[in-house]
N, C-alpha and C positions, 0 to 999 in steps of 0.2 A: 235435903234433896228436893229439886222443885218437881212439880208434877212432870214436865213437859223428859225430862230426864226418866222421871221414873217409870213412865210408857215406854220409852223406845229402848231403856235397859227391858224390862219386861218384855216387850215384842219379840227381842235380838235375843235372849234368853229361851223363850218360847221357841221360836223358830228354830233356834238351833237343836233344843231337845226334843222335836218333831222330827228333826232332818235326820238325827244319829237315829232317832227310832226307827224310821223309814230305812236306812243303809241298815241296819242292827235286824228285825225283824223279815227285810223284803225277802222271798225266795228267789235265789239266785240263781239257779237251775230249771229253767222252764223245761218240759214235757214235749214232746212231739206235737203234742196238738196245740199245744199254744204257740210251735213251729209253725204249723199249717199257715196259710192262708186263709183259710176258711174255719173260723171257731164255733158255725154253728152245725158241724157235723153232715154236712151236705155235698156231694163232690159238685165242684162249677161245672155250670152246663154250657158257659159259653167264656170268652173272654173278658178279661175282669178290666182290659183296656178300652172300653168301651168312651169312644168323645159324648162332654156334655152339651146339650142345645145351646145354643147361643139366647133362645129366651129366658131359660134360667136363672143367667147373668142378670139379662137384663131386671128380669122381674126381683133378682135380689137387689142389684144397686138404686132401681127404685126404691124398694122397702127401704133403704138405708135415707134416701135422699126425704122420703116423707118421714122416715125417724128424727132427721137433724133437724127439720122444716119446726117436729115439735119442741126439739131442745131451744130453737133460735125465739120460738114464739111464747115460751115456760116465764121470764120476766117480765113479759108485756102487761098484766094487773100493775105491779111496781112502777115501772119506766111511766105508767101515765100520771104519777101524782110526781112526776119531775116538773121542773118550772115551765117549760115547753112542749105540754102532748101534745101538740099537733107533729111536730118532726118525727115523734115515735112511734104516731099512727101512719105517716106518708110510708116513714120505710118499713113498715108493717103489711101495707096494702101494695107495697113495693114486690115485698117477698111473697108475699101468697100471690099477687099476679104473673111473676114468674115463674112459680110452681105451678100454677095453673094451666098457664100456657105450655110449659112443657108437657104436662096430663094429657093434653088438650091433644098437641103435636107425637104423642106418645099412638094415642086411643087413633088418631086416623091414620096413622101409620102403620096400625096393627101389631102393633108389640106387644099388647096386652093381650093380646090370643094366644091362650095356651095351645090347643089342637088348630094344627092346619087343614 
């Protein structure tokens, strides 16, 4: 049996005698309180539909946008001993000027103000 076989028998076997444990052991019968809305014993003061800021958003999908920015840039040591660094620096100085300029266009637009 080659290895690559004997991981994914092993995983599908693990997994599955995780899964019975979990159905086998879970309690089935939850409690009032674990009914509730509210598990930390507190009655709400106000309503729990409450809209979220629209800066939020924003300031999350930024984090995400500088997150990818580092995944995009994670190769760049490697990609310059290719036969042509110059192409992998252009669109290197490509992407962070874009990202830039969106910072850039972000910060006087005021999106980056938490409190109004």
């Amino acid at each position: 049996m080659n290895t690559l076989t004997f991981t994914l028998s092993l995983s599908f076997a693990l997994s599955s005698v995780l899964t019975i444990a979990n159905f086998w052991l879970a309690q089935t019968t939850p409690d009032t309180e674990k009914l509730s809305p509210y598990e930390c014993g507190f009655d709400p003061l106000g309503s729990a539909r409450l809209p979220f800021s629209i800066r939020f958003f924003l300031v999350a999908i930024l984090f995400l946008l500088f997150d990818l920015e580092i995944a995009l840039l994670l190769p760049l040591p490697w990609a310059i001993q290719l036969q042509s660094p110059l192409t992998t620096l252009t669109w290197t100085t490509i992407i962070l000027a874009l990202l830039t300029l969106g910072l850039i266009y972000e910060w006087t637009q005021g999106g980056l103000e938490w409190a109004e």
